[in-house]
N, C-alpha and C positions, 0 to 999 in steps of 0.2 A: 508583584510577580515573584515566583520564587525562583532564587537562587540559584538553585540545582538543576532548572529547565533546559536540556541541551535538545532533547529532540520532542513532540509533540505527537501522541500516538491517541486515534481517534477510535474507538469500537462501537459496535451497538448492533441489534439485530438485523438477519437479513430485511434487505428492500424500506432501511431508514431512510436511507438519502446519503450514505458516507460517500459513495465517488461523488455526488453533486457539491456535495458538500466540502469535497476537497478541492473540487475543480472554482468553486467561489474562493475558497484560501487561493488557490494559485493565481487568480484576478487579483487578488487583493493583495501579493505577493509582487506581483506586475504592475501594483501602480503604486508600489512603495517603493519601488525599484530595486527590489532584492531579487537577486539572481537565484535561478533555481533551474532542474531539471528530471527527470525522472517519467515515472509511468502513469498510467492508471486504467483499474481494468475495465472495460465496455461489456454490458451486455447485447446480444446479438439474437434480435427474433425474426423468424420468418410464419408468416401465417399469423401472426398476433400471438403466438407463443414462442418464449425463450428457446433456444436453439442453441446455446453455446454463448463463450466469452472470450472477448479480443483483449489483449495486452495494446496500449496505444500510448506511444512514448510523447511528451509533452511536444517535439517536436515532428510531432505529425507519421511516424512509424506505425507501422500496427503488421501485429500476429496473430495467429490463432493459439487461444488457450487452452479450452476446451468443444468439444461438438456434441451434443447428444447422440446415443450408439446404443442400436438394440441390444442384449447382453452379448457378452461376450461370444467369440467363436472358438474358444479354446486356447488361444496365442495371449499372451502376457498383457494386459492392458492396464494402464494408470487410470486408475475408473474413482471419482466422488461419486456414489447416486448414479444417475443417469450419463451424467457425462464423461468421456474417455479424453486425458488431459493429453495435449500434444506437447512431451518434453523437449524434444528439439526444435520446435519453432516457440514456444514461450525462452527456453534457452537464448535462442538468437537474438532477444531485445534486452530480455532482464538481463543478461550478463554483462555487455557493454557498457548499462547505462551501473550498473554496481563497479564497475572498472574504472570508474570515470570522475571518481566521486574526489572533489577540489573545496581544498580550503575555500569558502567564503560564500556559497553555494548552499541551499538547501534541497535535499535528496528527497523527493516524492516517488511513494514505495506504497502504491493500491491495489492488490494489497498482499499479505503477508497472511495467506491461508493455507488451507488444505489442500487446494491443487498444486501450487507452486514448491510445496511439501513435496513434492514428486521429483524434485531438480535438487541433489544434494550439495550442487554448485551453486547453486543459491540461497542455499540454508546457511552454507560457509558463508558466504559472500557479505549475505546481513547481517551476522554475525561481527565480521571484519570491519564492516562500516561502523553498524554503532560502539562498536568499541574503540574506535580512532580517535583522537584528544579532536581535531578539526573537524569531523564530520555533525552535518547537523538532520533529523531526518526530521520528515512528516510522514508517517504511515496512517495504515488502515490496518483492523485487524480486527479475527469474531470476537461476538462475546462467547465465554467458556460453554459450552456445552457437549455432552456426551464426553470422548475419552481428550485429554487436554492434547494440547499439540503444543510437544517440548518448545520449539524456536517460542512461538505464539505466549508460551507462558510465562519464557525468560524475560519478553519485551517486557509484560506485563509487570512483570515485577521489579522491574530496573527501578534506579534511586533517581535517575536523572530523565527521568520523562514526564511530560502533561499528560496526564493520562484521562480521554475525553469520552465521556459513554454520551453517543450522539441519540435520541428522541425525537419523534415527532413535537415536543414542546417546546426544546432549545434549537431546532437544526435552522430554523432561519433568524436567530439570534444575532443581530450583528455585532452584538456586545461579544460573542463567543470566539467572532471569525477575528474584531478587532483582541481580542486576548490570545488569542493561539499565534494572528502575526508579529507582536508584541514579544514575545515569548520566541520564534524563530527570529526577530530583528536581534533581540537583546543577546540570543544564542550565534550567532554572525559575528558581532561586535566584540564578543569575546574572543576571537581564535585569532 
């Protein structure tokens, strides 16, 4: 394991399986007995098509992140694509659970994209965390495409992360999940 692993950052294209796949780390997180806390984000369909995404905090919270919205009506809107991002009700979960962040604790953060890019309390925020000598995270995060997104890129390039491009070939690996909780155990033990 290397040395330098303080937080564990998973990427890979949309609809690989990354929240499934972190939500098995947090199982596997839960029966090592390491404590942790944090988010992750739910897609939300109605009629068999995607409709928006919910923020849904480990302990059972949930928000709205985004909704799908015919274009705009003139009035200022946080739009990805089709969907228009609801900054003060994603505010209301992710910022508590970023305020919150305790030695000994691993911080699950899914994820770290382009909507959440709309809340500049939260770009600080993650920022603040993974820079704290104590903090250990797990994120989600795209892979690079089109124009970079600053936060998204910084993670990327940090000295001190796993940095995991998740696949349909590796995502039900259990040799992966046992390497990434290995890696936030070994990162715990240090602070």
């Amino acid at each position: 394991m290397a040395s330098n692993c303080r937080h564990v950052v998973i990427t890979g294209p949309p609809g690989v399986g990354k929240t499934t796949f972190v939500q098995k780390v947090v199982q596997g997180l839960q029966n090592a007995n390491l404590p942790f806390y944090g988010f992750v984000t739910q897609e939300i369909r109605q009629g068999g098509r995607r409709s928006g995404f919910d923020i849904v905090t480990l302990d059972g919270n949930s928000a709205i992140l985004s909704r799908v919205r015919p274009e705009s009506s003139g009035r200022r809107e946080c739009r990805v694509g089709q969907y228009v991002v609801d900054v003060p009700s994603f505010e209301s979960l992710a910022l508590p659970v970023l305020n919150k962040v305790s030695n000994g604790h691993v911080l699950i953060l899914d994820e770290i994209g382009k909507m959440e890019m709309f809340s500049q309390k939260f770009v600080s925020g993650v920022r603040q965390v993974m820079g704290q000598s104590f903090s250990t995270v797990l994120a989600t995060i795209p892979i690079p495409k089109g124009r970079p997104i600053p936060l998204v890129e910084e993670i990327r390039n940090r000295k001190d992360i796993l940095l995991i491009t998740l696949s349909r070939e590796n995502r039900d690996d259990p040799n992966l999940e046992a390497k990434i909780i290995d890696c936030l155990s070994e990162s715990l033990q240090k602070k």
